[in-house]
N, C-alpha and C positions, 0 to 999 in steps of 0.2 A: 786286874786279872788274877793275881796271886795273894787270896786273904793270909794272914799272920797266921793262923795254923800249918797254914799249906805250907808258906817259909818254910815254918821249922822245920817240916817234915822233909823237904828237898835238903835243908841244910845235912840235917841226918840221913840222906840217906834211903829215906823208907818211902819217898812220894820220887818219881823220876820224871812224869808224866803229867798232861793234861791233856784235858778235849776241848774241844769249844766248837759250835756250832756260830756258825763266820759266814757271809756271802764269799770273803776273798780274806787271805792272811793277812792277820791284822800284828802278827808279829812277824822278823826275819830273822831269816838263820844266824846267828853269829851275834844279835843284837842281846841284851841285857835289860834288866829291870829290876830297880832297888825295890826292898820288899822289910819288912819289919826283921826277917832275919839275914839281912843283908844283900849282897849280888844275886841273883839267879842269871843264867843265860837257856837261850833258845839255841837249843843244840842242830833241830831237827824241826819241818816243819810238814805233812803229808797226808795228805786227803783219805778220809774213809770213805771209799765209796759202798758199803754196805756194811750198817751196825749189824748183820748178825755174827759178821765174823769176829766179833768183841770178844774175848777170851776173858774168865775171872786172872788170871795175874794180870792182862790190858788193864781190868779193874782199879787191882790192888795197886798198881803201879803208879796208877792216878788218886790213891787216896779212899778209892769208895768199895764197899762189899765187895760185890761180888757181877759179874756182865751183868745183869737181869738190873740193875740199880744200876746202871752203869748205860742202859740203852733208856731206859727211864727216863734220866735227866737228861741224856741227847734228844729225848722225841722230838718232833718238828711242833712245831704251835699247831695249836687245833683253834678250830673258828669256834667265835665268841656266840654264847645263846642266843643271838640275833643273827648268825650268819654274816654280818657285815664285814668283819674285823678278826684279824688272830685274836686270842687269847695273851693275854700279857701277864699269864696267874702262873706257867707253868717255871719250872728250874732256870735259875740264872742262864747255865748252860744253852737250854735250850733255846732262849732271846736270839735275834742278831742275822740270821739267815739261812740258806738253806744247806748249805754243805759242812758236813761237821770234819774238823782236824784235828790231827792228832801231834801234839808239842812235844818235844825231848825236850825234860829241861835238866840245867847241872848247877849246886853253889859253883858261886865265883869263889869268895870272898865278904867277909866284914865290911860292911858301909864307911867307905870312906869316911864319911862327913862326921864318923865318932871321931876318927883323931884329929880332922880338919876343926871342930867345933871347940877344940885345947888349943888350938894353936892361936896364940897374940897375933898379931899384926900388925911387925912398927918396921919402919924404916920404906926400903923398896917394895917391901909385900903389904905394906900398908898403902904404898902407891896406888900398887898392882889391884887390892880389893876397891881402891875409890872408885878405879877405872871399871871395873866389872859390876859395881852396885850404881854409877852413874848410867852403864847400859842401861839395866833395868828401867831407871825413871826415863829416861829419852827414849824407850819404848815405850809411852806412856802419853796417850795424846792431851790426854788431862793433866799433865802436868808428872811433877816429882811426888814419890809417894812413900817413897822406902823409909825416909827417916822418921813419917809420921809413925805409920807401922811400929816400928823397932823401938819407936818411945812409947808408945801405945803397950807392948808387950812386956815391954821393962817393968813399967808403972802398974800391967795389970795380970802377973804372971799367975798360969791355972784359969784365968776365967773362959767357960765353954767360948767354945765359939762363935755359937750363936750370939751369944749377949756382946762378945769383942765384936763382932759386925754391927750390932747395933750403936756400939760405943763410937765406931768406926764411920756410922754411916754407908756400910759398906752390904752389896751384895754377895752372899754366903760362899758360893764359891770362886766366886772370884778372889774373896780376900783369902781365902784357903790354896789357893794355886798361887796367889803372890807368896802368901808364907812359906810354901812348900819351894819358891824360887830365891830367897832368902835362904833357905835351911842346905837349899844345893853349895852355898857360899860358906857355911858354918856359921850363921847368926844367930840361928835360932833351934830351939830343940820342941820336939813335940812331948808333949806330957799325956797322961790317960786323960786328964781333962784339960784341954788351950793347950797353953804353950809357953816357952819363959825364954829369954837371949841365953845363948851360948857364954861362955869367958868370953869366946873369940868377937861375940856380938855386944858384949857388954865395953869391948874395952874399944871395936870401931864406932859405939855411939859414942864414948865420953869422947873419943878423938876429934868425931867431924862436930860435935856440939862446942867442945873447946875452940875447935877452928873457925866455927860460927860467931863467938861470944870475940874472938879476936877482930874478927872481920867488922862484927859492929862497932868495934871502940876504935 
């Protein structure tokens, strides 16, 4: 919902707002969303029932010129040159359903998972991480998958992701939503291109690979 530009801009300040054209709110009030500049929350969540009454600071608030650019990317989908079907060519924005809303949003804070992704894990908190990366795999009807991953990214840090999926065997987002549920843990970090382990990922793979290499002798 909220590209890396937009972050920034909320973090600073100068973006407060969004739209989005929704059948039903697909945020709640009070709820959050990490974003490339950290926390945002949804302050506010409230039906425009007519874009003319969009005002240029409604706009500006939201990031774009000026109302006229701002009812634009709201418009409803228009039927495709065959009449059959919406159009699926018009603004992000405007995908998704008929009623468009208008979001208050606020920085929280910093992404936790920077200082979680420093943090070692020995002792009880290294417990505490087996039990929470063991989730993961027993949600997992196919089996454990996390330590492949985590070795997988150690041995191949920066490579796109695409090509890690293929290394992987893996369908694209799906192995991108597991690394993304690794990185809520601080294992992993995302890079401009792939992805590399955290300290905090490096030091729970030597741990449960040592406790492996015990296990077999």
């Amino acid at each position: 919902m909220i590209p890396a530009a937009t972050a920034a801009a909320i973090e600073q300040g100068t973006v407060t707002a969004a739209y989005r054209r929704w059948e039903t709110p697909r945020v709640k009030v009070g709820g959050t969303q990490m974003t490339a500049a950290g926390v945002v929350r949804f302050d506010a969540v409230e039906e425009v029932a007519d874009l003319a009454t969009l005002t240029d600071d409604d706009a500006r608030a939201a990031g774009v010129r000026d109302a006229a650019e701002l009812r634009r990317r709201l418009a409803p989908r228009t039927a495709s040159p065959d009449g059959d079907s919406p159009s699926r060519r018009g603004p992000r924005a405007s995908r998704g359903g008929d009623h468009v809303y208008h979001v208050t949003l606020s920085w929280v804070g910093v992404d936790p998972r920077l200082e979680l992704r420093e943090k070692i894990a020995r002792g009880a908190a290294l417990t505490r991480l087996k039990v929470d990366v063991a989730r993961l795999d027993d949600g997992r009807h196919t089996g454990p998958w996390t330590r492949q991953i985590l070795a997988w990214i150690r041995d191949n840090p920066g490579v796109i992701s695409t090509e890690l999926a293929d290394l992987l065997g893996r369908e694209l987002l799906g192995m991108k939503a597991d690394i993304r549920r690794l990185k809520a843990l601080g294992l992993t970090i995302s890079l401009r291109v792939g992805y590399e382990l955290s300290p905090r990922g490096r030091a729970y793979l030597r741990a449960v690979e040592k406790e492996g290499r015990g296990t077999a002798t």
